[in-house]
Backbone atoms as SQL, in Angstrom:
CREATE TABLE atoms (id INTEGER PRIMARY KEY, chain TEXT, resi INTEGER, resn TEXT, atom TEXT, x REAL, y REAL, z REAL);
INSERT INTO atoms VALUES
  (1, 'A', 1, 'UNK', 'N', -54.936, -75.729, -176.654),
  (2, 'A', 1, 'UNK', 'CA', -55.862, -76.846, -176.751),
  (3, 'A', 1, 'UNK', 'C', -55.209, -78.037, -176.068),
  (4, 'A', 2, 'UNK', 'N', -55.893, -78.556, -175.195),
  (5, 'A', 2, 'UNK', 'CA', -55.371, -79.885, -174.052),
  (6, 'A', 2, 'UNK', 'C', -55.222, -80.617, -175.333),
  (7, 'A', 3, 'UNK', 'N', -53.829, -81.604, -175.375),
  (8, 'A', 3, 'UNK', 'CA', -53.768, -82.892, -176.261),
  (9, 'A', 3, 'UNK', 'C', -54.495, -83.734, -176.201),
  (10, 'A', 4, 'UNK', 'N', -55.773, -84.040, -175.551),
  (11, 'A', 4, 'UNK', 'CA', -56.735, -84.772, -176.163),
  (12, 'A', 4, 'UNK', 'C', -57.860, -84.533, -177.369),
  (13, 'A', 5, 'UNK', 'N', -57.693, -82.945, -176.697),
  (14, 'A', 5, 'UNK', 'CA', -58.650, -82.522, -177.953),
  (15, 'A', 5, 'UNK', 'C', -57.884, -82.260, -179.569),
  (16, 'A', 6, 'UNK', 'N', -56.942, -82.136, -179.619),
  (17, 'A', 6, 'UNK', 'CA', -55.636, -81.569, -180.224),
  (18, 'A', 6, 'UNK', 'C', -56.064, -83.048, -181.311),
  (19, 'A', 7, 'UNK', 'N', -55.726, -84.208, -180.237),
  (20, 'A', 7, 'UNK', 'CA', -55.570, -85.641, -181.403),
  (21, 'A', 7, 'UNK', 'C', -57.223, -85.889, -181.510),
  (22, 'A', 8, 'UNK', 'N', -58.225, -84.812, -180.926),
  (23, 'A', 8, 'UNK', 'CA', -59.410, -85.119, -181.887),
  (24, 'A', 8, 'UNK', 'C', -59.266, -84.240, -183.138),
  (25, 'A', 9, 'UNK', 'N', -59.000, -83.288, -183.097),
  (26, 'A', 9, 'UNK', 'CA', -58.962, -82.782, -184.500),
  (27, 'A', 9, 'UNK', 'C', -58.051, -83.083, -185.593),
  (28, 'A', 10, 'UNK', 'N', -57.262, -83.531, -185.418),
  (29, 'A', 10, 'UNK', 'CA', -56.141, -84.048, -186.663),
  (30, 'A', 10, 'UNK', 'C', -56.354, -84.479, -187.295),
  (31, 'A', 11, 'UNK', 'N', -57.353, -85.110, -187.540),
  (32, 'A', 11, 'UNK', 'CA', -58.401, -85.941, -188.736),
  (33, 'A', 11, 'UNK', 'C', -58.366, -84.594, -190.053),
  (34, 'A', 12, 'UNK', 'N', -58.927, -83.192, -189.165),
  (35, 'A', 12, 'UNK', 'CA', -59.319, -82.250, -190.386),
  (36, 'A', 12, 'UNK', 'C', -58.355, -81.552, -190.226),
  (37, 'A', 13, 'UNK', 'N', -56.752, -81.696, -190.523),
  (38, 'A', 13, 'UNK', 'CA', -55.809, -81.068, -190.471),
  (39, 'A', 13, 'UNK', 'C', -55.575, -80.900, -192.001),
  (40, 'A', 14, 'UNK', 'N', -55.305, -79.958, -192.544),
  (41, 'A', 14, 'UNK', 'CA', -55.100, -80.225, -193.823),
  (42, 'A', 14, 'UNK', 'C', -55.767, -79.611, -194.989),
  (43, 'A', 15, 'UNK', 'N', -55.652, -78.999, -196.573),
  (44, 'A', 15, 'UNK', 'CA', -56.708, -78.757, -197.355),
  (45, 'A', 15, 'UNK', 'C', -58.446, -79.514, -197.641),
  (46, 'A', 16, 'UNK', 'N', -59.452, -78.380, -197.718),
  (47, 'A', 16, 'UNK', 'CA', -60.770, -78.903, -198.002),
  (48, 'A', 16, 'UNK', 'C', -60.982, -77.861, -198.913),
  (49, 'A', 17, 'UNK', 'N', -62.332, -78.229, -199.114),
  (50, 'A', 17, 'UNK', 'CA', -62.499, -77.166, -200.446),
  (51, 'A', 17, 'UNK', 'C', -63.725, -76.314, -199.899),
  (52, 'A', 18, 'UNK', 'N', -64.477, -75.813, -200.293),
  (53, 'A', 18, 'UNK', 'CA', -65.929, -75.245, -200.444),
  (54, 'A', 18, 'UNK', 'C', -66.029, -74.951, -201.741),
  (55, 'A', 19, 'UNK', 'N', -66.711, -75.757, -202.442),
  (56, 'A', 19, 'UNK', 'CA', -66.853, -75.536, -203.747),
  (57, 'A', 19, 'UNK', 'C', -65.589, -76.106, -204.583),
  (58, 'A', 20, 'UNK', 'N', -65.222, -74.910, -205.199),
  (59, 'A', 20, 'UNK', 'CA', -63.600, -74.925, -205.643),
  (60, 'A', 20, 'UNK', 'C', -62.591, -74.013, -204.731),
  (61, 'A', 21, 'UNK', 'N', -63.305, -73.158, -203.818),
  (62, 'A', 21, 'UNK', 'CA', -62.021, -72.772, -203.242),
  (63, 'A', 21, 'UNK', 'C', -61.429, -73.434, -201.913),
  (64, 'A', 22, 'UNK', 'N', -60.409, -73.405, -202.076),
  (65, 'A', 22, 'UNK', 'CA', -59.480, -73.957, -201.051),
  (66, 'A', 22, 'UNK', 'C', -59.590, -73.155, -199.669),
  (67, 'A', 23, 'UNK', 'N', -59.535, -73.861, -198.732),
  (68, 'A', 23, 'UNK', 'CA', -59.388, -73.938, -197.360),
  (69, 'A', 23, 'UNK', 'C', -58.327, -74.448, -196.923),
  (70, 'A', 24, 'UNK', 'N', -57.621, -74.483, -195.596),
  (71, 'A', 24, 'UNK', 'CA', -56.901, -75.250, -194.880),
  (72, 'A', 24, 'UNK', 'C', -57.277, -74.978, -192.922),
  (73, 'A', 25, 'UNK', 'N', -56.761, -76.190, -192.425),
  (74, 'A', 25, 'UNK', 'CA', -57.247, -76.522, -191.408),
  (75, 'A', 25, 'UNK', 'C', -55.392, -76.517, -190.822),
  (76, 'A', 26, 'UNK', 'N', -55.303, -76.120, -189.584),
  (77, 'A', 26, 'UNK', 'CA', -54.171, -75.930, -189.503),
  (78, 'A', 26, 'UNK', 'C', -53.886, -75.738, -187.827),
  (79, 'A', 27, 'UNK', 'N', -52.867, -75.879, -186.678),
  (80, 'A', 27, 'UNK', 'CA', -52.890, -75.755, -185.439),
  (81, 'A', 27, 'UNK', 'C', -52.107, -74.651, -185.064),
  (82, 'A', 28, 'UNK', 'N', -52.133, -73.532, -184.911),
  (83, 'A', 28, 'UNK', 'CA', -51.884, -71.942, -184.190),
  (84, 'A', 28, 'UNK', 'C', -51.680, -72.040, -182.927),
  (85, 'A', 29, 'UNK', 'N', -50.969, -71.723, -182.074),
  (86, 'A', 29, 'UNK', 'CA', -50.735, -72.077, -181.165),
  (87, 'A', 29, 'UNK', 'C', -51.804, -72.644, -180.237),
  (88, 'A', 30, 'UNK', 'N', -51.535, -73.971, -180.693),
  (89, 'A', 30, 'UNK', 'CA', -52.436, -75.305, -179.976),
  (90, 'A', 30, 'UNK', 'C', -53.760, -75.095, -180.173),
  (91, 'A', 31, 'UNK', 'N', -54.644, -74.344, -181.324),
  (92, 'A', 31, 'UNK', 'CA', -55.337, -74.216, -181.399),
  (93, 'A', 31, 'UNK', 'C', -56.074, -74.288, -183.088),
  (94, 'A', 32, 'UNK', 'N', -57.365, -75.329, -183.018),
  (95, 'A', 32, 'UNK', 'CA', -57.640, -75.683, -184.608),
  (96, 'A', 32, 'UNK', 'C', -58.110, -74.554, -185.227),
  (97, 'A', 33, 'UNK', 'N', -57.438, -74.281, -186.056),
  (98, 'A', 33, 'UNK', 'CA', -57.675, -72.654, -187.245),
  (99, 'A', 33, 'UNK', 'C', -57.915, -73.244, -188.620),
  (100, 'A', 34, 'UNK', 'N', -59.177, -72.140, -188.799),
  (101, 'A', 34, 'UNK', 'CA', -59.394, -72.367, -190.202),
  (102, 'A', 34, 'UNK', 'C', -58.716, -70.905, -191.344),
  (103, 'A', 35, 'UNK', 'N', -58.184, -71.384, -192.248),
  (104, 'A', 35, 'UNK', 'CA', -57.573, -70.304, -192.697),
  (105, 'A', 35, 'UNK', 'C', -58.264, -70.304, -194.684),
  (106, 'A', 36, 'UNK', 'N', -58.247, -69.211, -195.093),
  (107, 'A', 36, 'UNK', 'CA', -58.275, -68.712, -196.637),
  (108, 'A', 36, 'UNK', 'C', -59.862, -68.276, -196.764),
  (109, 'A', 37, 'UNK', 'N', -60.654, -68.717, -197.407),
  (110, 'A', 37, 'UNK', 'CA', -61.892, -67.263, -197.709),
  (111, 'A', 37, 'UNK', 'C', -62.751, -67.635, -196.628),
  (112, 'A', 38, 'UNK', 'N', -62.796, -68.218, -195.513),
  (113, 'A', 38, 'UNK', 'CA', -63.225, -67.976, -194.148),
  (114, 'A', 38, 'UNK', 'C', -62.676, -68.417, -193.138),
  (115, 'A', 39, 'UNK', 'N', -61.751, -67.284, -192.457),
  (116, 'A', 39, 'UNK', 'CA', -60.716, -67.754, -191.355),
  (117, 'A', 39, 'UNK', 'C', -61.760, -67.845, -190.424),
  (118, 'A', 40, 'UNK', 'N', -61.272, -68.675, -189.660),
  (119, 'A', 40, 'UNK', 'CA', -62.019, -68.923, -188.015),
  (120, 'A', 40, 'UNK', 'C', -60.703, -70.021, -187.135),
  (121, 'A', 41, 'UNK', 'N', -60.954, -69.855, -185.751),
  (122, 'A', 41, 'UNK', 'CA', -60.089, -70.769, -184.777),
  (123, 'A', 41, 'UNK', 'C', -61.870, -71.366, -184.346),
  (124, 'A', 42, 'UNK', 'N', -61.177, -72.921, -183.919),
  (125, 'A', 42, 'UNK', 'CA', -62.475, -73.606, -183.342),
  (126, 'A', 42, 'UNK', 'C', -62.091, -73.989, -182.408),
  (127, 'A', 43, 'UNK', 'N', -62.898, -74.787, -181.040),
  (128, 'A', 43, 'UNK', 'CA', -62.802, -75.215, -179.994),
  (129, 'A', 43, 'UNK', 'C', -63.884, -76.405, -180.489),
  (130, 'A', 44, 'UNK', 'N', -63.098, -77.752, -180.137),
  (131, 'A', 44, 'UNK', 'CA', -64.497, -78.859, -179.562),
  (132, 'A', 44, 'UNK', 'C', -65.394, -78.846, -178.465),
  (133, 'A', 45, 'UNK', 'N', -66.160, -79.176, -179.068),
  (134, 'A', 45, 'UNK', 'CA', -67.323, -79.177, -177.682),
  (135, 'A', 45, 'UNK', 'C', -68.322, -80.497, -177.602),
  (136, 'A', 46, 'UNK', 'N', -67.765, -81.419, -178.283),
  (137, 'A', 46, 'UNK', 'CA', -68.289, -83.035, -178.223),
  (138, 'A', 46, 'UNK', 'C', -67.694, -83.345, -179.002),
  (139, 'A', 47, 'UNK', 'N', -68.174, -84.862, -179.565),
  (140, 'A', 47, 'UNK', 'CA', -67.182, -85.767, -180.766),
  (141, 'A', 47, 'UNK', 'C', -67.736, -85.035, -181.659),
  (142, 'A', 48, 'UNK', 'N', -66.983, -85.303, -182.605),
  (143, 'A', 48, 'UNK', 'CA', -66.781, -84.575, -184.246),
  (144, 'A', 48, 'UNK', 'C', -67.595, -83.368, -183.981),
  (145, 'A', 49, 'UNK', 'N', -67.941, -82.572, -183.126),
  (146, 'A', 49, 'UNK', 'CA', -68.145, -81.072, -183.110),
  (147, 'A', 49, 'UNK', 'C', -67.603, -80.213, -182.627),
  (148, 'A', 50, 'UNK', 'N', -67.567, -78.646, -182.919),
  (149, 'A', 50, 'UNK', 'CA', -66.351, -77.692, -182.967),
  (150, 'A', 50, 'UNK', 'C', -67.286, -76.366, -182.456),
  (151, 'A', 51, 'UNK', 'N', -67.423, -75.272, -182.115),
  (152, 'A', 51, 'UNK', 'CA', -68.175, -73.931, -181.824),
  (153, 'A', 51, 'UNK', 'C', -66.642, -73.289, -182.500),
  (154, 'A', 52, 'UNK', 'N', -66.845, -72.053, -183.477),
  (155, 'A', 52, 'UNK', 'CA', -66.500, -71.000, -184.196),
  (156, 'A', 52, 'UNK', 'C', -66.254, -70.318, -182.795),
  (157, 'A', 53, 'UNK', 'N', -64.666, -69.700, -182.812),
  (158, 'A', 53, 'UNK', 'CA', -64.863, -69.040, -181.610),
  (159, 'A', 53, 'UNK', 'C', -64.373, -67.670, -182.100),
  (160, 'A', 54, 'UNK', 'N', -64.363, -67.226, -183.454),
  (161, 'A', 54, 'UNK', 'CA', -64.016, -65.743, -184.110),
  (162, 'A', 54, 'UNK', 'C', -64.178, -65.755, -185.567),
  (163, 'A', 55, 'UNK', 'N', -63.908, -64.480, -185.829),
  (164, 'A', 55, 'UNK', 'CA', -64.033, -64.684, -187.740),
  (165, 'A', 55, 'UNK', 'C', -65.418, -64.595, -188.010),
  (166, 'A', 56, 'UNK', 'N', -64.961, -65.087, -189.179),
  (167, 'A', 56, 'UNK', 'CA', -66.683, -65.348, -190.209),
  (168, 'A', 56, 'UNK', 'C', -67.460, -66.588, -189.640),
  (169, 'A', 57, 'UNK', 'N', -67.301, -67.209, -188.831),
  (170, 'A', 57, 'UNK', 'CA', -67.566, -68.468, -188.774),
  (171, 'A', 57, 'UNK', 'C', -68.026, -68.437, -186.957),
  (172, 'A', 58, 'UNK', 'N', -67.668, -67.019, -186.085),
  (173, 'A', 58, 'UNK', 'CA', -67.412, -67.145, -185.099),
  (174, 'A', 58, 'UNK', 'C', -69.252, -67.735, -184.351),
  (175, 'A', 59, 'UNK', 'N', -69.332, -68.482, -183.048),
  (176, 'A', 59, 'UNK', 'CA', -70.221, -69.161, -183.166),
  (177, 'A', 59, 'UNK', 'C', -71.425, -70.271, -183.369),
  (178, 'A', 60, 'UNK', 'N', -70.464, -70.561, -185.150),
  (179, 'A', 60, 'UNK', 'CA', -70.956, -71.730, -185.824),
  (180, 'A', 60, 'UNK', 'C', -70.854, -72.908, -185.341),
  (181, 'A', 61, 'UNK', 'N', -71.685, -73.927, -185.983),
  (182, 'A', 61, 'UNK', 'CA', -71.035, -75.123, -185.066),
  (183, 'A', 61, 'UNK', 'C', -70.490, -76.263, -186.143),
  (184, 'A', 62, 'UNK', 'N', -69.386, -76.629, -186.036),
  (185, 'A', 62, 'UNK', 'CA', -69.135, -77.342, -187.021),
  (186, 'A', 62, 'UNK', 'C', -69.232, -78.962, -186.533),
  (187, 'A', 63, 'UNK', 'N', -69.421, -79.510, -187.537),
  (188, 'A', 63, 'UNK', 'CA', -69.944, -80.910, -187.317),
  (189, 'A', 63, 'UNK', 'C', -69.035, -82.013, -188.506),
  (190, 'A', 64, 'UNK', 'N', -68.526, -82.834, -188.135),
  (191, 'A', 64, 'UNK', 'CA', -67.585, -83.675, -188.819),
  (192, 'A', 64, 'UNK', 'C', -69.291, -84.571, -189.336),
  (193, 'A', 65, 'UNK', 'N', -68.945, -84.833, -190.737),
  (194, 'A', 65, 'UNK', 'CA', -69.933, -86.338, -191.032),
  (195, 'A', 65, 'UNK', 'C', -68.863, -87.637, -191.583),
  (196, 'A', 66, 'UNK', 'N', -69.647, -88.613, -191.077),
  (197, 'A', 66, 'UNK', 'CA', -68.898, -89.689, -191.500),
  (198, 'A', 66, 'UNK', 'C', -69.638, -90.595, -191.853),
  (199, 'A', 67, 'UNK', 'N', -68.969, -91.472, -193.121),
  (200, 'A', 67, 'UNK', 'CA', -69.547, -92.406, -193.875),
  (201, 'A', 67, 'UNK', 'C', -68.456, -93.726, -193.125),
  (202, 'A', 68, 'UNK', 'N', -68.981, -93.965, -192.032),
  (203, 'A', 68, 'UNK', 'CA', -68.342, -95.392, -191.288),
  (204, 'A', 68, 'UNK', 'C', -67.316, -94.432, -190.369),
  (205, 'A', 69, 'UNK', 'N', -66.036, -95.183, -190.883),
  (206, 'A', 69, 'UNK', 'CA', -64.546, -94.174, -190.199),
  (207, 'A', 69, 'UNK', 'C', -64.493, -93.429, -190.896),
  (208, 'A', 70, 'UNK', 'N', -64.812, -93.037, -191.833),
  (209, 'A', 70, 'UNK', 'CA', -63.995, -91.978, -192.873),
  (210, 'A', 70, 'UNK', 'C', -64.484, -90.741, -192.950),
  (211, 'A', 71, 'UNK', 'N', -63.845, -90.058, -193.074),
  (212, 'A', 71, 'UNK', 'CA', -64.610, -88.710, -192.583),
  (213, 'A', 71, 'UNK', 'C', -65.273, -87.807, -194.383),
  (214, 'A', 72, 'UNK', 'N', -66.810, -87.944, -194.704),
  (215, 'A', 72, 'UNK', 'CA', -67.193, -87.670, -196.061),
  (216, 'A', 72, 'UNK', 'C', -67.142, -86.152, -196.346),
  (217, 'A', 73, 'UNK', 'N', -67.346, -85.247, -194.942),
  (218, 'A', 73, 'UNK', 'CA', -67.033, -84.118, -195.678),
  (219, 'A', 73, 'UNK', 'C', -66.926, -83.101, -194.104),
  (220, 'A', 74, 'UNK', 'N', -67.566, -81.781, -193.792),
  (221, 'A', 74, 'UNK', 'CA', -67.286, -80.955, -192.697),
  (222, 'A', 74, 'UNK', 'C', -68.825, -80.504, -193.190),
  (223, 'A', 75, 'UNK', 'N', -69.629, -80.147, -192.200),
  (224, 'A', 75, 'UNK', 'CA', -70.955, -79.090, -192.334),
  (225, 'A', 75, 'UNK', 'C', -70.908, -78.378, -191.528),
  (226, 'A', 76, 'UNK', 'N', -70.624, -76.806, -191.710),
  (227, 'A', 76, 'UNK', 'CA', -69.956, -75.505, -190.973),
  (228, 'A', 76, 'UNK', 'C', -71.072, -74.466, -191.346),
  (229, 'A', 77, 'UNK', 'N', -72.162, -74.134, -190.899),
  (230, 'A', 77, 'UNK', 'CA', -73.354, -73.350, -191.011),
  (231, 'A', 77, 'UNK', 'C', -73.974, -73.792, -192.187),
  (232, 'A', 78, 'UNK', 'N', -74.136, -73.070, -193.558),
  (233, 'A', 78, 'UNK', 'CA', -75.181, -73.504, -194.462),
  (234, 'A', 78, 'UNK', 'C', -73.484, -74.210, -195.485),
  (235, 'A', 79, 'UNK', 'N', -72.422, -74.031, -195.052),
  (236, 'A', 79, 'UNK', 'CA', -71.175, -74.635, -195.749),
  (237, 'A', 79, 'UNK', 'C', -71.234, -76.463, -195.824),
  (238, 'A', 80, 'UNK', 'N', -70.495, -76.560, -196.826),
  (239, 'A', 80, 'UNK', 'CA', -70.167, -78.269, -196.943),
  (240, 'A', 80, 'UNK', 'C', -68.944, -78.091, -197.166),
  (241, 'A', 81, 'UNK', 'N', -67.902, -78.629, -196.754),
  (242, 'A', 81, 'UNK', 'CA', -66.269, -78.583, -197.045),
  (243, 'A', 81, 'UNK', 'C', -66.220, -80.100, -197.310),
  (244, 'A', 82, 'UNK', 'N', -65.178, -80.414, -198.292),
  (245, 'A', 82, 'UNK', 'CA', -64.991, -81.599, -198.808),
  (246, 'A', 82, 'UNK', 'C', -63.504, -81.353, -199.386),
  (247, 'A', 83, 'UNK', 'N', -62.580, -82.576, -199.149),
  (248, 'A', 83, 'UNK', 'CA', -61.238, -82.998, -199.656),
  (249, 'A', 83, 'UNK', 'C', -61.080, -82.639, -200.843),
  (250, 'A', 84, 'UNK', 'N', -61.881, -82.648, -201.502),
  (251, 'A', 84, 'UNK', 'CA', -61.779, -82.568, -203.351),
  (252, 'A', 84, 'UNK', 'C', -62.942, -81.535, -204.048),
  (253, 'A', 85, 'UNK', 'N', -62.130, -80.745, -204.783),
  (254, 'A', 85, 'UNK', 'CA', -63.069, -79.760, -205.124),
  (255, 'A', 85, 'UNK', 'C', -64.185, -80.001, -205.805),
  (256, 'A', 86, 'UNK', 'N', -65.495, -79.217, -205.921),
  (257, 'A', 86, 'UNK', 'CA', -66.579, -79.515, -206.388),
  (258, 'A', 86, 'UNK', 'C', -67.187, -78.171, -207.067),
  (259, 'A', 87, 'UNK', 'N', -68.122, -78.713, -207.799),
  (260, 'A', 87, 'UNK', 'CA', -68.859, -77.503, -208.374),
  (261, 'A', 87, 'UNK', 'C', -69.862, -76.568, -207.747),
  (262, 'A', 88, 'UNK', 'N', -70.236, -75.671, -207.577),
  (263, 'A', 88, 'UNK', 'CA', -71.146, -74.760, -207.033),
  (264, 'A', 88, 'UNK', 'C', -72.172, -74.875, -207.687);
């Protein structure tokens, strides 16, 4: 992943949840990976959006939302990922 796109994703580096289970967001060789009950690697393909390029996810398009700067959660097909776990 060219370092421009690299310092777009670093925002979602890190644990999210789906629900209550844990996720992590993580860089594989230079490349944004999603890892735990749905692995996928992503590629950007505009601001705050990503195309699934394998896995469960391969395809999808993920979309950053934001409440101002802050980033409120991830919407990854019919998924919501959020920092802090939630109820189903």
């Amino acid at each position: 992943m060219p370092e421009a796109e690299l310092a777009q994703g670093e925002e979602l580096l890190g644990h999210w949840y789906w629900g209550n289970t844990p996720l992590t967001f993580s860089v594989v060789g230079g490349i944004l990976q999603l890892s735990g009950g749905m692995s996928c690697r992503f590629s950007p393909i505009g601001p705050d959006l990503y195309r699934g390029r394998d896995g469960y996810l391969a395809g999808e398009r993920l979309r950053v939302v934001r409440d101002g700067d802050t980033i409120s959660h991830l919407d990854v097909a019919t998924f919501i990922l959020t920092r802090t776990p939630y109820g189903r």
